[in-house]
C-alpha positions as a Markdown table, in Angstrom:
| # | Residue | x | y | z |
|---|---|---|---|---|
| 1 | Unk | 143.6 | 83.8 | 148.1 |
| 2 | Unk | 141.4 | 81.5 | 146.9 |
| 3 | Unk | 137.5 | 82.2 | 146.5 |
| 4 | Unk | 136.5 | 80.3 | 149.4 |
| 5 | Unk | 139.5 | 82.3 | 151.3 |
| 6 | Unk | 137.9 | 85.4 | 150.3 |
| 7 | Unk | 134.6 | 84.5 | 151.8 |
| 8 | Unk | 135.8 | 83.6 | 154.7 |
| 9 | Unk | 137.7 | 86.7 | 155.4 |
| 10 | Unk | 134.7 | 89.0 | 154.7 |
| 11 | Unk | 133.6 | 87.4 | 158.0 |
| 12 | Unk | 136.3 | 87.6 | 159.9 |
| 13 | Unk | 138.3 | 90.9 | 161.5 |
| 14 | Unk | 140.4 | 91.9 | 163.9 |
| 15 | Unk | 137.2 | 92.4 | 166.2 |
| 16 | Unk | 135.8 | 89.0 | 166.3 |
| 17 | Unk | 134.3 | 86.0 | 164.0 |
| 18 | Unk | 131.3 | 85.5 | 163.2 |
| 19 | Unk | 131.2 | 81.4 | 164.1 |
| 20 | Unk | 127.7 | 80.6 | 162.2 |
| 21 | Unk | 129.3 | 82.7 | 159.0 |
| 22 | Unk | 132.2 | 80.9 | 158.7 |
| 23 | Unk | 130.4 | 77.6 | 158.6 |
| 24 | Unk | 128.6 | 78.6 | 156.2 |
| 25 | Unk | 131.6 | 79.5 | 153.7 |
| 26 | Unk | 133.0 | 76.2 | 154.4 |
| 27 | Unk | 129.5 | 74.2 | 153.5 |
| 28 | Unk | 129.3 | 76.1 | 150.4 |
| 29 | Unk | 133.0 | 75.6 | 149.7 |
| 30 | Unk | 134.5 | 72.8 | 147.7 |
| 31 | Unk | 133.9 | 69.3 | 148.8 |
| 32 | Unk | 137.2 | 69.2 | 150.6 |
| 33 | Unk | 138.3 | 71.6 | 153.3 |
| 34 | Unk | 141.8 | 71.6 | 155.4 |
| 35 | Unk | 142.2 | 73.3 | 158.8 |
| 36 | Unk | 145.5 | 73.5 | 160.0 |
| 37 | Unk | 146.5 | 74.9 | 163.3 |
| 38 | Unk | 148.4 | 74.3 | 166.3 |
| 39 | Unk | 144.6 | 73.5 | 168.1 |
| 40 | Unk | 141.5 | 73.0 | 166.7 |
| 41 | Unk | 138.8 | 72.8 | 169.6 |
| 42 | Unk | 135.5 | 70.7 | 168.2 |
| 43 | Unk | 132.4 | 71.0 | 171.0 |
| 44 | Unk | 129.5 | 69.4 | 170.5 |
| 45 | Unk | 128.8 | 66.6 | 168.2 |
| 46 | Unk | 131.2 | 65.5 | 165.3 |
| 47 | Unk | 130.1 | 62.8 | 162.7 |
| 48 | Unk | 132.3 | 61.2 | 160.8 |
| 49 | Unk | 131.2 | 59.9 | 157.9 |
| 50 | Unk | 133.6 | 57.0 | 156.8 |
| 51 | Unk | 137.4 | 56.8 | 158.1 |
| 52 | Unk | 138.8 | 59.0 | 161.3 |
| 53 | Unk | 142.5 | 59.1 | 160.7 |
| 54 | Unk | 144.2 | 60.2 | 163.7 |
| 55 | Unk | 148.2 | 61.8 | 162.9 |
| 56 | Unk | 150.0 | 60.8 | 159.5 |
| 57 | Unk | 150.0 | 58.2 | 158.1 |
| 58 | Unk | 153.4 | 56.9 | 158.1 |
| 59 | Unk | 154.2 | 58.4 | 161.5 |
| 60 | Unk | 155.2 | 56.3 | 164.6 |
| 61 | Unk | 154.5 | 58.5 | 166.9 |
| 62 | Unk | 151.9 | 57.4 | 169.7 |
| 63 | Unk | 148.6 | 58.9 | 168.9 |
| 64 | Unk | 146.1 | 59.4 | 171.8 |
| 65 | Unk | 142.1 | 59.6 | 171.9 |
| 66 | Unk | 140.8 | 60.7 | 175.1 |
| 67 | Unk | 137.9 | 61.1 | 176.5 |
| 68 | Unk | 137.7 | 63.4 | 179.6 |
| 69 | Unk | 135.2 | 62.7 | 182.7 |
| 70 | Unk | 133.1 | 60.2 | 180.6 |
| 71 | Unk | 132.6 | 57.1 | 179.8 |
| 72 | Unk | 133.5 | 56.2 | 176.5 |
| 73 | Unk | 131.6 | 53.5 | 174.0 |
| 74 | Unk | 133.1 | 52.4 | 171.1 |
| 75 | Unk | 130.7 | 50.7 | 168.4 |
| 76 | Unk | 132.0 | 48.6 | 165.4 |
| 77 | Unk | 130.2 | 46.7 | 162.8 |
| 78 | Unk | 131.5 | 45.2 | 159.5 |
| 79 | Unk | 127.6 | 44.7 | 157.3 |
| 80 | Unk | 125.9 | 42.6 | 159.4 |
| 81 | Unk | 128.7 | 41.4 | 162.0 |
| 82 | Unk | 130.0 | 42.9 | 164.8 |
| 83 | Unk | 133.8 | 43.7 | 164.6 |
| 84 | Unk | 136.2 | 45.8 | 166.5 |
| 85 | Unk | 139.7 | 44.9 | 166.0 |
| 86 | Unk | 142.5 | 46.0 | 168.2 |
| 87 | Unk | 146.3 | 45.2 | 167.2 |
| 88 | Unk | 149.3 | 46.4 | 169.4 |
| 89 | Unk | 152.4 | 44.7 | 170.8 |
| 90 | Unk | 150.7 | 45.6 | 173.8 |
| 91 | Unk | 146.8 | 46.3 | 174.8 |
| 92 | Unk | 145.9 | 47.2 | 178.6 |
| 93 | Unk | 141.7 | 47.2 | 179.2 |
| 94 | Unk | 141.3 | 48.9 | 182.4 |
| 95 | Unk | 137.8 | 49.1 | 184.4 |
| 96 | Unk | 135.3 | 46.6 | 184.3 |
| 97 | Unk | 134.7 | 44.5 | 180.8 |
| 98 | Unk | 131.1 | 44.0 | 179.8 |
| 99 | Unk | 129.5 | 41.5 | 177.2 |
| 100 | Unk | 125.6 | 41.9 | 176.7 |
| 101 | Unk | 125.4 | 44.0 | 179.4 |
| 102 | Unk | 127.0 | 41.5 | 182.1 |
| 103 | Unk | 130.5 | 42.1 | 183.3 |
| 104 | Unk | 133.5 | 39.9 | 182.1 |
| 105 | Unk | 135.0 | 37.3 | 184.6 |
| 106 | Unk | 138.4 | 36.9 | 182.7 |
């Protein structure tokens, strides 16, 4: 078990986990950790800090992001101009379009 392992268990037994300890053990881990499990439930706020990669990389396998009973705003920006790229064979928008705060007539 590696020394991070070993910290991690001295928080964790049968009865319970102690949520706040175990984050702490990861911070003060290596600069890398892996979780692996069949679900991984993050509440609250998540930042990431560069790249969200979302399944493997060379799988073609349909990958979903949803967001459940909210809206959803996705923000892109490449320096100084604003850029979000999508690229599929096929792309359906639904719900009402908005540019600077007007709706789209397309």
């Amino acid at each position: 078990m590696s020394d991070q392992g070993a910290r991690i268990a001295l928080v964790a037994d049968a009865d319970g986990v102690n949520a706040a300890s175990i984050v702490a053990a990861i911070n003060n881990g290596g600069s890398s950790v892996t979780l692996s499990a069949d679900k991984i439930d993050l509440n609250g706020i998540t930042t990431v800090a560069d790249t969200l990669h979302i399944g493997s990389e060379n799988s073609l396998e349909r990958k979903y992001l949803i967001f459940h009973k909210s809206g959803a705003v996705i923000s892109a920006t490449r320096g100084d101009v604003p850029e979000l790229k999508l690229s599929a064979g096929k792309i359906d928008l639904c719900g009402t379009l908005y540019h600077n705060g007007q709706p789209l007539d397309l």
